[in-house]
C-alpha positions as CSV (number, residue, x, y, z in Angstrom):
1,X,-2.6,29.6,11.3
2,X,-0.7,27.9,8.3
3,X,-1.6,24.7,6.6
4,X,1.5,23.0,7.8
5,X,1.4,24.0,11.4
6,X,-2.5,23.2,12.4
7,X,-1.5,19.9,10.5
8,X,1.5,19.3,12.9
9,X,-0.8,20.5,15.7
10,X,-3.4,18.1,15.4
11,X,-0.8,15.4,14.8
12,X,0.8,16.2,17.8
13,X,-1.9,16.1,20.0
14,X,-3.6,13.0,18.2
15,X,-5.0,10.6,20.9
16,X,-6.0,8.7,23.1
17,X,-6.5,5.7,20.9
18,X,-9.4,3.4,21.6
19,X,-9.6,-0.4,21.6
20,X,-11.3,-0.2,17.8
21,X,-8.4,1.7,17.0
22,X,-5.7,-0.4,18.8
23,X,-7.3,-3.7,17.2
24,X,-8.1,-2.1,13.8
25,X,-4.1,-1.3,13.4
26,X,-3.3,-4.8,14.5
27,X,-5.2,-6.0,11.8
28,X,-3.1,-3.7,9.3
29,X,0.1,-5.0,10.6
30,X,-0.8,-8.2,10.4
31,X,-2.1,-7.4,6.9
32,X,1.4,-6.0,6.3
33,X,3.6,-9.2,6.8
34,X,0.7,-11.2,4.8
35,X,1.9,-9.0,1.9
36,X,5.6,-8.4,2.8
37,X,5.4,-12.3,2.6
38,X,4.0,-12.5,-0.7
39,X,6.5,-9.7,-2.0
40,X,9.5,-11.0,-0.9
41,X,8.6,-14.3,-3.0
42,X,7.3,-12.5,-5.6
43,X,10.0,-9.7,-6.6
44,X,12.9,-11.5,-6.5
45,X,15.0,-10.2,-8.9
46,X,14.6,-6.4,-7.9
47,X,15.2,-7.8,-4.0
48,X,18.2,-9.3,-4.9
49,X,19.6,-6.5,-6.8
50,X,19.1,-4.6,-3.9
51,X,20.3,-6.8,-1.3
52,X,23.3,-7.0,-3.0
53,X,23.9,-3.4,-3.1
54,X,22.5,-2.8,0.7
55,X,23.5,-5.7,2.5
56,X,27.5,-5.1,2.2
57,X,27.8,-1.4,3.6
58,X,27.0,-3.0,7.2
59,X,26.4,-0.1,9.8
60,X,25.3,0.2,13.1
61,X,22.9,-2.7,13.8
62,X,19.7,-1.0,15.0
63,X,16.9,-2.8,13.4
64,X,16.0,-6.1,11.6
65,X,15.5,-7.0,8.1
66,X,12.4,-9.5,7.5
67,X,13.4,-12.7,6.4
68,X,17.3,-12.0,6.1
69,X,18.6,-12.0,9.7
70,X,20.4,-8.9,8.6
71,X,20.2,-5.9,11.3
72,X,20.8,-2.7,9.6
73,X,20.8,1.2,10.5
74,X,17.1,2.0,11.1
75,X,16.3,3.8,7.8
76,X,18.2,1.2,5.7
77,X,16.3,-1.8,7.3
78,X,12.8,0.5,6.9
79,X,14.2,0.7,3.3
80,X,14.4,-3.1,2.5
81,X,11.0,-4.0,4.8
82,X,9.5,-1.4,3.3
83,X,11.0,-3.0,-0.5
84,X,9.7,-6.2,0.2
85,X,6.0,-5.4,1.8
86,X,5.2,-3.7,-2.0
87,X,6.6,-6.5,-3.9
88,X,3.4,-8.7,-4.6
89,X,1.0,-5.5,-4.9
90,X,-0.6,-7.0,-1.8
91,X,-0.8,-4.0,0.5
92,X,-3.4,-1.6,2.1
93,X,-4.6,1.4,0.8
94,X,-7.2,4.3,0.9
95,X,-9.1,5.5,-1.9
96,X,-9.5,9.0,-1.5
97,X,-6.0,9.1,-1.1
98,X,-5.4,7.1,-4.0
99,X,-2.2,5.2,-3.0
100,X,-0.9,2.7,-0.1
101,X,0.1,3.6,3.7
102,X,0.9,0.9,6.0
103,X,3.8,-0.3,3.5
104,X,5.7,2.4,4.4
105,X,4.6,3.8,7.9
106,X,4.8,0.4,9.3
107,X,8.4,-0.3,8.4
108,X,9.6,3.2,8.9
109,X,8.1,2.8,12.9
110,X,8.9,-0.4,13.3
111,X,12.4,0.5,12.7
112,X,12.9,3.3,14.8
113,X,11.1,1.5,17.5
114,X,13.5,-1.4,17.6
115,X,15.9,0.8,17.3
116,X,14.9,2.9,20.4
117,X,13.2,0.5,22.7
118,X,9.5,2.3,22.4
119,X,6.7,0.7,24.1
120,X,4.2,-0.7,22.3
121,X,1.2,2.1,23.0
122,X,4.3,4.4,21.5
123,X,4.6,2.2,18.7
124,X,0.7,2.4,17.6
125,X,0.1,5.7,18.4
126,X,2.6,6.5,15.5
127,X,1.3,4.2,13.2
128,X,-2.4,5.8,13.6
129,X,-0.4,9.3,13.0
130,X,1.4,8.1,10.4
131,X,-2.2,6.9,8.8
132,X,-4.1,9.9,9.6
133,X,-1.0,12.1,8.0
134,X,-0.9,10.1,4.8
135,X,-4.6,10.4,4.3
136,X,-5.3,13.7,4.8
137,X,-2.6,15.0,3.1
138,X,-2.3,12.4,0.1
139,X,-6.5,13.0,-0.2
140,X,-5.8,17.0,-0.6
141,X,-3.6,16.8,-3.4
142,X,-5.4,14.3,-5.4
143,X,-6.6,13.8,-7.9
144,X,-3.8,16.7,-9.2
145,X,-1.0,14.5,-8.1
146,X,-1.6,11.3,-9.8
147,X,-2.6,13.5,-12.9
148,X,0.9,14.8,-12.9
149,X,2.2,11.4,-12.6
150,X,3.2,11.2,-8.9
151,X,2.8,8.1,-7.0
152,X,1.2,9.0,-4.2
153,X,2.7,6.3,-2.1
154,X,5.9,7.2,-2.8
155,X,5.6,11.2,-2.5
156,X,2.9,12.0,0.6
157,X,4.2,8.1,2.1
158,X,7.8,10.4,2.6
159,X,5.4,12.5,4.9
160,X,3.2,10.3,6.5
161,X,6.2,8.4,8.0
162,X,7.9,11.7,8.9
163,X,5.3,12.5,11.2
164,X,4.5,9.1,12.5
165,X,8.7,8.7,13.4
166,X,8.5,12.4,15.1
167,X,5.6,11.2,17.1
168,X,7.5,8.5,18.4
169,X,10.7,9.8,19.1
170,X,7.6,12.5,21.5
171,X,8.5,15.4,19.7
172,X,5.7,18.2,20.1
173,X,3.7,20.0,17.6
174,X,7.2,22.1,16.3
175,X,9.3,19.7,16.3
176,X,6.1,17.6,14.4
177,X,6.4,20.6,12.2
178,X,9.9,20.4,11.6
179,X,9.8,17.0,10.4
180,X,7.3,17.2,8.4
181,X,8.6,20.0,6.4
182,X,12.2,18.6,5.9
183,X,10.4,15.5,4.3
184,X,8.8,17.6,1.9
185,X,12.2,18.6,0.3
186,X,13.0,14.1,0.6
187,X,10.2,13.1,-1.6
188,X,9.7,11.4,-4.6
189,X,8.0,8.4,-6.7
190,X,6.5,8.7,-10.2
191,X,3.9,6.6,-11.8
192,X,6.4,6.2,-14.9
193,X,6.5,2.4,-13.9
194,X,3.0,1.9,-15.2
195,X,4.5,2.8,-18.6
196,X,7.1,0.4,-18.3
197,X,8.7,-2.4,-16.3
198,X,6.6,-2.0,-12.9
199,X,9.0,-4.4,-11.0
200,X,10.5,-1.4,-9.8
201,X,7.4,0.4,-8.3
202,X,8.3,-1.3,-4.6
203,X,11.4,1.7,-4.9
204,X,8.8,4.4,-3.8
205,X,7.3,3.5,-0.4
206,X,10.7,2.2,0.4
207,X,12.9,5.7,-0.5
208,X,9.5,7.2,1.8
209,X,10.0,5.0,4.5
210,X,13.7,5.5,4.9
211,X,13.4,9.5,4.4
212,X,10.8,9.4,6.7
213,X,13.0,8.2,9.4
214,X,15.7,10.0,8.4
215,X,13.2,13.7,8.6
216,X,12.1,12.7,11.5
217,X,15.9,12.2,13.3
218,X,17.0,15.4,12.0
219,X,13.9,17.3,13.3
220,X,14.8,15.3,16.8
221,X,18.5,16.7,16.0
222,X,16.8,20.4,16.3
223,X,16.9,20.8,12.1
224,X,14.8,23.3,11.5
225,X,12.3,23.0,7.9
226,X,10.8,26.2,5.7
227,X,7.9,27.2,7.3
228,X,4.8,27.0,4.9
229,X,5.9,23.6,3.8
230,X,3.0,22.4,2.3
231,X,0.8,25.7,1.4
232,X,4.2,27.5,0.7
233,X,4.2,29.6,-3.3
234,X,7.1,26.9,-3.5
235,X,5.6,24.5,-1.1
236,X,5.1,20.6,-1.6
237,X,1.5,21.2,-2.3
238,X,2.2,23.9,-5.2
239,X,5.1,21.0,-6.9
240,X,2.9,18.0,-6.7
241,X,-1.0,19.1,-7.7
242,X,-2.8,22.3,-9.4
243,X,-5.6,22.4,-6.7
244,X,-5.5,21.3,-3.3
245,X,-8.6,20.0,-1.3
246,X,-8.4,21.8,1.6
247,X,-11.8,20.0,3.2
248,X,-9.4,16.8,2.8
249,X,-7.0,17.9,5.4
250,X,-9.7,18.8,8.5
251,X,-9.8,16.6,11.0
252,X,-12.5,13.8,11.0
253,X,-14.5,12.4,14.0
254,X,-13.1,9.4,13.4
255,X,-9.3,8.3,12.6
256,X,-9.0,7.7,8.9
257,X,-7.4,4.2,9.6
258,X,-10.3,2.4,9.5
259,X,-10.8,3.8,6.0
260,X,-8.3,1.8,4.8
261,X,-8.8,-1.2,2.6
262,X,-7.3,-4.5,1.9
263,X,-6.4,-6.1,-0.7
264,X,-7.3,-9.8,-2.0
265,X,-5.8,-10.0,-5.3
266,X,-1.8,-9.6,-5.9
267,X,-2.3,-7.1,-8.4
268,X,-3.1,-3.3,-8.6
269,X,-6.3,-2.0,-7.0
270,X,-7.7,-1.0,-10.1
271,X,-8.3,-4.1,-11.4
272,X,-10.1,-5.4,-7.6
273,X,-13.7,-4.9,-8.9
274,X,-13.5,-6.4,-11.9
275,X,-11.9,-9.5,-10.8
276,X,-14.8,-9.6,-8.4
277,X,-17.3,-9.3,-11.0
278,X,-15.2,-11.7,-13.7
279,X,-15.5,-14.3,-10.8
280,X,-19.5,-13.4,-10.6
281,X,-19.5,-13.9,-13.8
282,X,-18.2,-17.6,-14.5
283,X,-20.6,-19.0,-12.2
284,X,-22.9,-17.7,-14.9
285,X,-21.4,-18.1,-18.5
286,X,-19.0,-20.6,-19.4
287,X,-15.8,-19.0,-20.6
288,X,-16.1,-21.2,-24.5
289,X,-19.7,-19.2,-24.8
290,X,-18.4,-15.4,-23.9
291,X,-18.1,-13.6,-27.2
292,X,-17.5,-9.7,-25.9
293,X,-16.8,-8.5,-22.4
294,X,-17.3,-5.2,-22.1
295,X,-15.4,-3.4,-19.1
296,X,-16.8,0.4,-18.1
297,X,-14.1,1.8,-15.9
298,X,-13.0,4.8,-14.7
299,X,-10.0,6.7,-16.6
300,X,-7.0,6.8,-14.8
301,X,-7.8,3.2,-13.8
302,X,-7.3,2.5,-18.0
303,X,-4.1,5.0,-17.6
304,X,-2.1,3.3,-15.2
305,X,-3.6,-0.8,-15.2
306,X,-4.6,-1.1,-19.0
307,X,-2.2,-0.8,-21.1
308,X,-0.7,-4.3,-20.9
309,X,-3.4,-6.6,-22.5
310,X,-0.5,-10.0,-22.5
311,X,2.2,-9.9,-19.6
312,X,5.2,-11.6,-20.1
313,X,6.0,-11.8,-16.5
314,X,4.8,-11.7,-12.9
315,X,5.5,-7.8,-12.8
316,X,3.3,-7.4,-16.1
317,X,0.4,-9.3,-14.4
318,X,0.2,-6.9,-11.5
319,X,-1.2,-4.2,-13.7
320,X,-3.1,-5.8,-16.6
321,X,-6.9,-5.7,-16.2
322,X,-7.0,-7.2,-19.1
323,X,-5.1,-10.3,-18.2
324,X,-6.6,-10.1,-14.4
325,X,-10.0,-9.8,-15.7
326,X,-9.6,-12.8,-18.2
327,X,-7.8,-15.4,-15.5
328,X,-11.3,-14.9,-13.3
329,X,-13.8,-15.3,-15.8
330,X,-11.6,-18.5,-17.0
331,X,-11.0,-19.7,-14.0
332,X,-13.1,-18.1,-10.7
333,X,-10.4,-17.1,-9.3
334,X,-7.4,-14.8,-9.0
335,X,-4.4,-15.4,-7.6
336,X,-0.3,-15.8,-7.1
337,X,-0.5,-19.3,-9.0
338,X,-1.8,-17.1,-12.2
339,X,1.3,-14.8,-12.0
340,X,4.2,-16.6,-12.3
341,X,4.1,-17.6,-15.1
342,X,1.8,-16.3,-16.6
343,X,-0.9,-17.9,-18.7
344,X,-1.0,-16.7,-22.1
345,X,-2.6,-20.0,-23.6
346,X,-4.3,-19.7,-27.3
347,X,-7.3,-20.0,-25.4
348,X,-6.3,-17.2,-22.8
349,X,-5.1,-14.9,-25.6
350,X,-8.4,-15.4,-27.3
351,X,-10.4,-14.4,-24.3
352,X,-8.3,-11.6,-23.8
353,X,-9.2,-10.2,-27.0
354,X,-13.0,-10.4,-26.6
355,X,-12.4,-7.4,-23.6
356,X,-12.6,-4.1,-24.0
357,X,-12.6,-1.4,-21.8
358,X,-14.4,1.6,-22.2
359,X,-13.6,5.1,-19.9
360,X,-16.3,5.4,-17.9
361,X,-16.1,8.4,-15.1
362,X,-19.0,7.4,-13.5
363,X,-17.5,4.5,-11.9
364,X,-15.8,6.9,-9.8
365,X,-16.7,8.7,-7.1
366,X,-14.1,10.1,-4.5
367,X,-17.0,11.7,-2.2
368,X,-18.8,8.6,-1.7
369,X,-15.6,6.0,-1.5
370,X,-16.0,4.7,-5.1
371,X,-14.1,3.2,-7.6
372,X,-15.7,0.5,-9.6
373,X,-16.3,-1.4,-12.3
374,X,-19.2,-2.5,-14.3
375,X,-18.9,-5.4,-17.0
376,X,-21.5,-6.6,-19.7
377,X,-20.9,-9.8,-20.9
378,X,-22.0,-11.0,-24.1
379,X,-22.3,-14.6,-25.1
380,X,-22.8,-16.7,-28.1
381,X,-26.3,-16.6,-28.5
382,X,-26.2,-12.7,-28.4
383,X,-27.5,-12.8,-24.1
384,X,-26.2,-10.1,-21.9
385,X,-25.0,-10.9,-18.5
386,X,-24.1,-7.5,-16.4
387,X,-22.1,-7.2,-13.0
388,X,-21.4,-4.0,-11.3
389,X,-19.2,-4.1,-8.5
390,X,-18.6,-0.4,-6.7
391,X,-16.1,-2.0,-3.7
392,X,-14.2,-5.2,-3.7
393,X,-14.4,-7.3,-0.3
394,X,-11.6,-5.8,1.9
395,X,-13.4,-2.4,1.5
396,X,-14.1,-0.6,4.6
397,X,-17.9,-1.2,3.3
398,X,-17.0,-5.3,2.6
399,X,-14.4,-5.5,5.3
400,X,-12.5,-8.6,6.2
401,X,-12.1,-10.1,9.3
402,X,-9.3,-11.3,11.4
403,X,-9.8,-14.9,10.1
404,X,-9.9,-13.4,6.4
405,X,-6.8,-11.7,7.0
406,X,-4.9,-14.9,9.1
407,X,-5.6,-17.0,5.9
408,X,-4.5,-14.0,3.5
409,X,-0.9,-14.8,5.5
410,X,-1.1,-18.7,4.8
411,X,-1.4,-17.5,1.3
412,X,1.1,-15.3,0.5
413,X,3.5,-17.2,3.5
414,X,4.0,-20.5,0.8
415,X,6.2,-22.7,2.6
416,X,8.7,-19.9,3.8
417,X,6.8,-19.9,7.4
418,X,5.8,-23.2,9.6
419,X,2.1,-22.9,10.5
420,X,3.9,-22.8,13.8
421,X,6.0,-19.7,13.1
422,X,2.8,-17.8,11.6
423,X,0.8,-18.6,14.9
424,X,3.9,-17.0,16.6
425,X,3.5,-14.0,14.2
426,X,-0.1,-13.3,14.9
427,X,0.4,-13.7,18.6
428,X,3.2,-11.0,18.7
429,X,1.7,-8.5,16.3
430,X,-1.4,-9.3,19.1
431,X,0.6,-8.1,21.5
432,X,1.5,-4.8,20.3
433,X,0.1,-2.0,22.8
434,X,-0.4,-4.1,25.7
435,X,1.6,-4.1,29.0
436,X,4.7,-5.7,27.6
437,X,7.2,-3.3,25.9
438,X,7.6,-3.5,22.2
439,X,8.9,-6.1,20.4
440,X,9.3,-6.1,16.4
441,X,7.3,-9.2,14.7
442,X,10.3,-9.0,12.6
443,X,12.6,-10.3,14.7
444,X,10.8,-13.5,15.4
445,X,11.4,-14.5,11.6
446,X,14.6,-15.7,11.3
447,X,16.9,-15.8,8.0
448,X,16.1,-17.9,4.9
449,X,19.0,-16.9,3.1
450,X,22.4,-17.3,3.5
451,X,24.5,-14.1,3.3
């Protein structure tokens, strides 16, 4: 049997969920309009531009758009969800797979579902398929495809929400098959927007959730893909990575959602542990006595998070472990108020140049779930102060709660929800999976724009 199709196969058949699961994936939608929230403040000018572009060619009015009140075809309304949920670098991810899920599969189901009528069970079954496709397959491939500059999110994400829409629209283990395989030939996102102008990373999980949905139709449509999609001598696996994992893609005993993690900081997750440990640290040095901070990290976190040591926007911020690492050991904190703009004081630039970071490979670990950082701080009397943190809180090993997660969505909400409308929010994603059929959280946020 073929990569592809004992993939599809288990996909298929994956079920029944349990009331862990059901309440775990409640969590990550919940978690997904905290940071769709926070993007859509945050990104403006990259949402605009494409609003204007999307908004006018109309269509069929399947699905909602959050925050709009526009109702779009289902893949363009997963598109712009999708666009928006990315925007604030607030999103859940898994670290073996090395990129985000839920900002796409979410958007890409929730879509469809509107679109459809599915009932809620329907609705988080895909979403834990969706998951468990992402992981496995995003896990395999890396860390080849992030060496050969593909983001993750972007490329497997077109996958993962092809098979999470084919197991909603109930299509069986061919037709699972199908649609997975006709989204390998739909895929796309490069890391090229850590080299420059990262405003428009959002692009990625939004082309994946709206090819996803699109895959997923045409599979229901009786399109047949290549066979050997992934594992093919021209398959997605061979384009994308020089070695695949095949222990990665084996089913677990448990559903690789609750690997997930969550993210506390509006920036990339590279620079998670180290904000932690800058925030450790200023409860131990004052920030006028730090002469040298020393910052041992793994590589590819340097590659694609450490090349901008001053950001001259909000966009910059998000990937700047420099900056990031400065504002907590300033300040104690890290957060949206620090991006926009962002503080590049004499006495901020200074601090900024005491840090250095130095590749260091043992702070990863894919095996064991690590990526971490470990900073020695050196003050004016020649002292060393040392944190090490291996996982961030909002790890699967430091998770967060509901309440963590209900005050994340305060946060990132601003004033653009009522503490009202957020209650109503939370009680709806709540819902999802019980008796009642589904109905899209989205729906309940009515437009803050005129169009």
């Amino acid at each position: 049997m073929n990569i592809t199709k004992q993939l599809a196969e288990e996909l298929a058949a994956l079920g029944p969920l349990q009331e862990e699961d059901r309440a775990e994936l409640r969590r990550l939608i919940l978690d997904f309009f905290a940071a769709a929230m926070a993007g859509y403040r945050q990104n403006q000018d990259l949402n605009h531009a494409v609003e204007s572009i999307i908004f006018p060619l109309g269509g069929k009015e399947e699905a909602s758009v959050l925050m709009t009140g526009q109702r779009l075809p289902a893949a363009k309304a997963a598109f712009m969800n999708s666009l928006y949920g990315h925007g604030a670098e607030l999103d859940d991810g898994n670290k073996k797979a090395m990129g985000h899920i839920g900002v796409h599969v979410i958007p890409a189901v929730f879509a469809l579902a509107e679109k459809n009528g599915a009932g809620g069970e329907e609705v988080l079954n895909a979403l834990a398929v969706g998951y468990e496709a992402y992981i496995r397959i995003s896990s395999a491939a890396q860390p080849g495809m992030v060496r050969r500059g593909f983001h993750s999110t972007g490329a497997a994400g077109t996958l993962a929400c092809a098979a999470a829409c084919a197991r909603l629209l109930g299509l069986d283990a061919q037709g699972m098959e199908d649609a997975i395989a006709l989204a390998t030939t739909m895929t796309g996102g490069l890391l090229s927007y850590g080299d420059s102008r990262p405003a428009i990373k959002p692009l990625n999980p939004a082309k994946a959730a709206e090819n996803g949905v699109f895959a997923a139709q045409l599979a229901a449509a009786g399109v047949r893909g290549p066979e050997e999609a992934l594992e093919g001598p021209n398959g997605w696996f061979h384009a994308v990575t020089d070695h695949v994992e095949e222990a990665m893609l084996q089913k677990s005993e448990h559903l690789l959602l609750h690997e997930c993690y969550y993210k506390l900081y509006p920036s990339c997750r590279h620079t998670h542990c180290g904000i932690d440990a800058g925030i450790a640290l200023h409860r131990q040095v004052a920030p006028e006595n730090i002469r040298r901070v020393e910052v041992y990290i793994y590589p590819n976190a340097i590659s694609l998070a450490g090349q901008i040591h001053y950001p001259q926007n909000q966009d910059d911020t998000k990937f700047s472990i420099h900056y990031t690492m400065a504002c907590a050991l300033k300040n104690g904190s890290y957060g949206i108020a620090d991006m926009d703009p962002p503080d590049l004081s004499p006495g901020m630039r200074a601090l900024i140049d005491k840090i250095e970071l130095i590749p260091d490979p043992a702070m990863e670990n894919r095996e064991k779930g690590i990526r971490g950082t470990r900073v020695v701080l050196t003050d004016e009397d020649g002292r060393q102060w040392e944190e090490t943190v291996l996982a961030p809180k909002g790890d699967p090993e430091k998770p967060l709660s509901r309440d963590d997660i209900l005050d994340k969505l305060k946060t990132c909400c601003g004033d653009l929800l009522s503490p009202q409308e957020q209650a109503a929010l939370a009680e709806a994603v709540e819902k999802i999976g019980g008796a009642e059929a589904f109905a899209s959280p989205i729906r309940l946020i009515g437009s803050r724009k005129e169009w």
